[in-house]
Steps between C-alpha positions, in 0.01 A plus 500: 500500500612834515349579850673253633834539342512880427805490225606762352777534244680767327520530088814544334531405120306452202532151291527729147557885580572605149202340384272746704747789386683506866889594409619450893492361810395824632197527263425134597388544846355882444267287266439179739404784775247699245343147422443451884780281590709537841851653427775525746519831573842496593664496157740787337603526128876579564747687270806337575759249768463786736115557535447113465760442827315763695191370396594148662655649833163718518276153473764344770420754706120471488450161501428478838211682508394361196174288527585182324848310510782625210850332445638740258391734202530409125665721257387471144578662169190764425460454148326186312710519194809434683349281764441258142848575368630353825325214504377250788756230663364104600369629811535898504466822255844650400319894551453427890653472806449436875666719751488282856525639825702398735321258729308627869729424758386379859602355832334256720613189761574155348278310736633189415613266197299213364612220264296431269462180272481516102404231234846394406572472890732838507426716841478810491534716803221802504508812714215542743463869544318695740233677210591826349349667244725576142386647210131458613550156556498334882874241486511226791726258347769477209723287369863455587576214235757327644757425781762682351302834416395480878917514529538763238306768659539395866172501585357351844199428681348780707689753264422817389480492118437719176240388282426582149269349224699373230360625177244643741377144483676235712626601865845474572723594803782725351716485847493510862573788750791402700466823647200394721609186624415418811684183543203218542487486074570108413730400234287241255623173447322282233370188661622177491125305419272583305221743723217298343584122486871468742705393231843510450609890307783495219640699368529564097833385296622842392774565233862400563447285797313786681161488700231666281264723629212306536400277808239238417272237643545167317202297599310543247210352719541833662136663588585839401687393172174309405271785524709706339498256224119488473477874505758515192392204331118685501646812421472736171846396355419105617166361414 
């Protein structure tokens, strides 16, 4: 198995420190190295706001040429006794935090938009992209959610746009660049039928007698909103 998918993972805590007379963070992962275990090597026990903040803008610096994908870098209170004092929140301990950096910014072409068709009949117009690479990742398409964002941010086919990853996870086009327009980008227009079955397009009720956001199919014999269907219906949170 592990030939053929080399993992490799990095060691950071101890389930009971104190119990194998560790008093710190620190001592934690000197220990987990002497037993054998791979430790980050890129870790600093700071003394103070000030050596913690330079400690994040050096690791924002090196990222880059780092050789594994980072988002941020988590700050956590050295010493077990008043890691336990603090205590541990429904989903996160009160003794640590995560410093994010900002997101990797890059431009490409908007080829084109596509409409796509969801379960519930909504379409959702997503960016075709020529491919660029972010964060280690290659983007060709993202999502623009809806009519009105399209509006919002002015953004046209055959543009020149800025792309980030949001969370580092989901690609997103942050603007255009008016600047190098050329004059042959085309304003999008949601369409009138559905792109999969022709029907008629509506438009959701929004609130005081406004249009809502959301443009929608309503045949629900629609091929697209079937399959979609199916593949929720069989999914982990369905059957």
């Amino acid at each position: 198995f592990r030939s053929s998918r080399p993992l490799v993972f990095f060691c950071y805590g101890i389930v009971d420190a104190l119990a194998i007379g560790l008093a710190s963070q620190y001592e934690v992962l000197e220990k987990l190295r002497e037993y054998g275990f791979k430790v980050n090597p890129d870790i600093r026990l700071c003394r103070g706001v000030e050596e913690v903040i330079d400690f994040c803008r050096h690791m924002q610096d090196k990222r880059e040429m780092l050789p594994y994908e980072i988002d941020g870098v988590v700050i956590k209170v050295n010493e077990i006794d008043d890691q336990i004092k603090l205590g541990i929140k429904a989903r996160s301990p009160r003794w640590a935090v995560a410093y994010k950096f900002p997101p990797t910014q890059e431009t490409t072409t908007l080829l084109k938009i596509e409409v796509q068709v969801g379960r519930t009949g909504v379409l959702t117009p997503v960016a075709i992209l020529d491919p660029v690479k972010i964060a280690g990742v290659t983007v060709s398409r993202a999502t623009l959610h809806n009519a009105d964002e399209i509006r919002r941010k002015d953004v046209r086919e055959g543009d020149t746009v800025i792309v980030q990853r949001a969370g580092d996870v989901i690609p997103e086009i942050v603007a255009p660049v008016p600047s190098l327009r050329k004059g042959t980008e085309r304003v999008f227009e949601m369409p009138a039928t559905c792109p999969v079955c022709r029907s008629p397009v509506v438009r959701d009720a929004g609130s005081n007698g406004e249009e809502g956001g959301m443009h929608r199919c309503v045949n629900m014999a629609c091929p697209a909103i079937i399959r979609e269907q199916i593949y929720h219906f069989a999914s982990k949170d369905a059957l």
